[in-house]
C-alpha positions as CSV (number, residue, x, y, z in Angstrom):
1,X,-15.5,-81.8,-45.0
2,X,-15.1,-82.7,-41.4
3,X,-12.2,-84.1,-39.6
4,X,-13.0,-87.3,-38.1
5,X,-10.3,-87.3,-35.6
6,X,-11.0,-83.9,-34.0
7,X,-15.3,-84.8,-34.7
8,X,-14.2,-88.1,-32.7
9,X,-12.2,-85.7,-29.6
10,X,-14.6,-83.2,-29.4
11,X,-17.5,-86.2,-28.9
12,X,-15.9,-88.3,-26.5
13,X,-15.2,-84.8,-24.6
14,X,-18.8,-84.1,-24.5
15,X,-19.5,-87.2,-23.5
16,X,-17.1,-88.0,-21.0
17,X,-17.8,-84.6,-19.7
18,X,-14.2,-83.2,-20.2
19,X,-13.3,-79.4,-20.3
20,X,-13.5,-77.5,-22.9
21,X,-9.9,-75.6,-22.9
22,X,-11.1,-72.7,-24.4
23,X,-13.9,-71.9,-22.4
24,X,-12.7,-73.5,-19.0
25,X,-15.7,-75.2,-18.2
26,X,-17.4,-78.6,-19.2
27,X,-17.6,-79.3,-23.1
28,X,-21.5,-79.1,-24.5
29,X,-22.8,-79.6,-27.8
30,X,-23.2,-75.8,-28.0
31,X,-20.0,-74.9,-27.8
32,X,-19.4,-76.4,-31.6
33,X,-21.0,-73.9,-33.8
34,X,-19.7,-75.0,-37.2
35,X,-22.7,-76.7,-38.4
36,X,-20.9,-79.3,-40.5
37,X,-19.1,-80.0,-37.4
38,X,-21.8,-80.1,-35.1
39,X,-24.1,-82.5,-37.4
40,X,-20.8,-84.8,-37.4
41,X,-20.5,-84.8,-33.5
42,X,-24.0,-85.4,-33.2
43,X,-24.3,-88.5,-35.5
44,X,-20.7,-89.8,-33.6
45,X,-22.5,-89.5,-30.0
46,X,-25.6,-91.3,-31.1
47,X,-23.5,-94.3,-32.7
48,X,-21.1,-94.8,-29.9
49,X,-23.9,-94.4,-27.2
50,X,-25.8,-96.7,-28.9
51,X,-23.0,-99.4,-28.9
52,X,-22.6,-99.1,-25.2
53,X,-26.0,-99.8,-24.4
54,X,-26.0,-102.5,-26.6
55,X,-28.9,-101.5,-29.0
56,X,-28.5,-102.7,-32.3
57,X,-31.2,-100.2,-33.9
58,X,-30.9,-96.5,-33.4
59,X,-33.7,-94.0,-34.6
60,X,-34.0,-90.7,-34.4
C-alpha cells in the first residue's frame, strides 16, 4: 500500500523538475526504487500529463 500524498509529491517533483533533497540534484524516476512506489508515480505522471494536454484517452 502506497501513500497517495507522498506518490502525488514525489510526481509533481519529477515532473516539475524539482530537487531531490537527498541526492541534491534533479528528482528522476530512478531515484524511487520501491517498486510499488515507483508503479504508483508512474501511473500519477501519465494521468496528470495527460490532463494538461487535454487528451481524453491515454494508452500505454
Amino acid at each position: 500500500m502506497v501513500n497517495e500524498i507522498v506518490v502525488r509529491i514525489i510526481a509533481e517533483r519529477i515532473m516539475n523538475k524539482g530537487l531531490n533533497p537527498l541526492r541534491k540534484r534533479l528528482f528522476e524516476l530512478d531515484d524511487v526504487t520501491n517498486v510499488d512506489y515507483r508503479k504508483a508515480v508512474e501511473d500519477y505522471i501519465i494521468t496528470n500529463t495527460a490532463d494538461a494536454t487535454g487528451e481524453d484517452f491515454v494508452t500505454q
